[in-house]
TORKOLDREN-693825 format. One record per residue (C-alpha): y, x, z. Coordinates in steps of 0.02 Angstrom, whole numbers, plus 50000, padded with zeros to 5 digits. Layout:
YXZ...
***
This chain:
485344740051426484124726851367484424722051188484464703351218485784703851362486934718551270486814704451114487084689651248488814699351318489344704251141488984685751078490074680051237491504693151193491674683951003491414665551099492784669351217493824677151100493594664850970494104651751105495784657251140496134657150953495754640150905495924633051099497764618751083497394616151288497914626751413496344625051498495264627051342496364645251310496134650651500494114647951471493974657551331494944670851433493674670451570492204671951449492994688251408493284696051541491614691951630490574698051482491434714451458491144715351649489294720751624489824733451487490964743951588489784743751745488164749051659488354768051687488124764951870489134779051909490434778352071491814779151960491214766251831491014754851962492694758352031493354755651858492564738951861493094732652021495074738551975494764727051792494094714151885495414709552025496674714451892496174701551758495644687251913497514691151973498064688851784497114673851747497654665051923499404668351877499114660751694498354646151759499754640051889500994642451753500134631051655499954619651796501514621151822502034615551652500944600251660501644595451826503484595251771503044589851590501644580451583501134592751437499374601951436499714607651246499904624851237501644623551113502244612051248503044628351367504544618851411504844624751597505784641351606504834647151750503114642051679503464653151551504144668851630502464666951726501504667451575502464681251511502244691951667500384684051673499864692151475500764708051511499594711151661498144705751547498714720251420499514732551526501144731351498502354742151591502934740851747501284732251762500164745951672499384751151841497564748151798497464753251612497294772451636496184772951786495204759451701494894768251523494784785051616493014777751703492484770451546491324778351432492004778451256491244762751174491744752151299493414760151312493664756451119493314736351160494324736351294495804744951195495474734251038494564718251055495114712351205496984713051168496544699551028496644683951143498164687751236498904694251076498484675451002499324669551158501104678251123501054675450958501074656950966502364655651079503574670351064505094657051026504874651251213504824666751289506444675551357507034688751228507734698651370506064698251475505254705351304506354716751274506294725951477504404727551452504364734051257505724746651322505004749851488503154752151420503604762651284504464774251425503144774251532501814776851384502654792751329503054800451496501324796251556500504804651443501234821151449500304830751587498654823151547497144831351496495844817651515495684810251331495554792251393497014793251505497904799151344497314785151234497714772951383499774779751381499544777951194499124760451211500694754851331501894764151234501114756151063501184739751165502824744251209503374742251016502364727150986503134716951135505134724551092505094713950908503934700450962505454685350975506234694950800505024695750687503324692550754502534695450578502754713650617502134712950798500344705150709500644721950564500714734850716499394726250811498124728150644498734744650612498554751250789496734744250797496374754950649496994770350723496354768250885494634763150817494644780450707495194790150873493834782650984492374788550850493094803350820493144808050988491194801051017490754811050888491334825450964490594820751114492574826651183493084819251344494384833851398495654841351293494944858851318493154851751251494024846651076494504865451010492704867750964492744853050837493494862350698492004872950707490704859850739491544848850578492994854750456493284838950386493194828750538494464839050614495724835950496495504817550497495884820050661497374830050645497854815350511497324801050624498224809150760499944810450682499544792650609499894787050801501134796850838502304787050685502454801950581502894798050384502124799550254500484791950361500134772150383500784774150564502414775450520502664757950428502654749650588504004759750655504924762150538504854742350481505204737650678506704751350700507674739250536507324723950612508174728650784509524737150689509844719950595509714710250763511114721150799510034729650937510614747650931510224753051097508444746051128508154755050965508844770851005507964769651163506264765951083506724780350960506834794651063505214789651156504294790251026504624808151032503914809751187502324801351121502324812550988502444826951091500554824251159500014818451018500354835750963499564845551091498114833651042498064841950852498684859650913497024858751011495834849750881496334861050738497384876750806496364882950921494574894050938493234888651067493244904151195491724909851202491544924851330489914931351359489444920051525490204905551487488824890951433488984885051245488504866051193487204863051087487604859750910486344846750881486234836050719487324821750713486724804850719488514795050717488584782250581489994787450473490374773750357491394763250474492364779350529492964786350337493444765750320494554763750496495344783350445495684778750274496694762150349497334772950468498084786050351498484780650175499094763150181501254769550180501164767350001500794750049982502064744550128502934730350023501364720949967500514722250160502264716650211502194701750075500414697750167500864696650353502524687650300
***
């Protein structure tokens, strides 16, 4: 891709981005919204491959759907109101449609639909904005107004996502369509505390951009796409693979890794809400996330390449990944359990 338009799209990601952030209209917020989703557009679709464009087109009617439905709620809002603020939700209905209208903008479950046959036609830096950057704006969205929302509503599509993320994921050995159940049932946590406490919604968000930012370069470095093509890493790069096995257990919410704060922060604030089934609930599927986020590590660091005598090696060329920005995001996404009560002081 040319230079000046990949700098013109990224330019238009930040601008869009930025716009839902600072926007007080409704109109002003759904703009910015638009500018992000039409210049990620050109980013997904520039492998012209069938199932890039396929991708595409599913992101496309997806997010137009989304944003349609966002807009009439607003409308709505204003007509019964007289209110284009964006703190001004006062209709019931207006906002139930903006709830289901930013949980079809993320993926939430039961309207996850596109997210794993979306990432799955994505090439891997394009998958990593579309799993980290472009939650931002709706995120900003649902943060701002998570005392209008119904707690109930919230609660069905933390639960249901976090369900659906960890039985999704089991059979799967596409990467991407792993990462993409990773994201709904991480989504799923976010969106089950987001009327509690949303300080710790904005905690797992950070954290799971971390982790998910370490996962997507170590998997481009790798050059891994399938889970088979990942047990030749630990002889490709030791160290790698252990940050790997790290990062990967970071997700999955195991202690004593930065993943677990989250979890383990959210689980006491539903127990104090006096929400001891939705926590159970969310408990126990975190076991099934775990589950492939084991087979993940069994097969990045357990496991020899077979190598039988007519079966075609890769070629073990020099890599050219920068690095920096990877040993940052895995030291984030590994070590930070320690210093739990002053990040807690900072997002309080």
């Amino acid at each position: 891709m040319n230079p000046i338009v990949l700098t013109i799209l990224i330019s238009s990601l930040g601008l869009g981005t930025s716009l839902t952030f600072i926007g007080s209209h409704w109109l002003l917020v759904w703009m910015g919204l638009e500018i992000n989703t039409l210049a990620i557009i050109p980013l997904m679709i520039r492998q012209h491959h069938p199932r890039a464009v396929e991708a595409t087109t599913k992101y496309f009617i997806t997010q137009a759907t989304a944003s349609t439905l966002l807009l009439f709620a607003s409308i709505t809002n204003a007509w019964t109101s007289g209110e284009w603020s964006l703190i001004e939700m006062l209709n019931p209905t207006s906002a139930t449609l903006m709830t289901a209208a930013l949980a079809l903008k993320i993926g939430l479950a039961p309207l996850h639909f596109w997210l794993p046959e979306v990432l799955q036609g994505l090439d891997l830096t394009t998958g990593l904005i579309l799993s980290t950057w472009q939650k931002l704006a709706p995120f900003a969205i649902l943060l701002q107004l998570h005392h209008l929302f119904n707690p109930n509503l919230l609660l069905f599509f933390g639960i249901f996502s976090t369900m659906v993320g960890g039985w999704g994921g089991l059979n799967q050995t596409q990467l991407r369509k792993i990462l993409a159940y990773s994201s709904i049932a991480n989504l799923g946590w976010m969106i089950t505390i987001l009327h509690f406490a949303p300080n710790l919604t904005l905690l797992n968000l950070v954290l799971y951009i971390f982790m998910t930012l370490t996962t997507f370069f170590l998997f481009k470095t790798f050059n891994s796409m399938k889970i088979n093509s990942i047990s030749s890493s630990s002889t490709k790069s030791p160290t790698l693979s252990i940050i790997a096995l790290l990062t990967l257990l970071s997700l999955g919410g195991l202690p004593p890794l930065s993943g677990f704060m989250p979890k383990w922060l959210i689980l006491q604030e539903l127990t104090k809400q006096s929400l001891f089934i939705p926590a159970t609930i969310v408990t126990i599927t975190a076991l099934l996330s775990l589950f492939f986020y084991l087979r993940l590590c069994y097969a990045t660091t357990l496991t020899m390449n077979p190598n039988p005598i007519n079966m075609l090696s890769s070629w073990r060329t020099t890599n050219n990944q920068p690095t920096i920005m990877l040993l940052m995001s895995a030291t984030l996404s590994i070590f930070l359990l320690p210093l739990t009560p002053s990040i807690l002081m900072l997002f309080t």
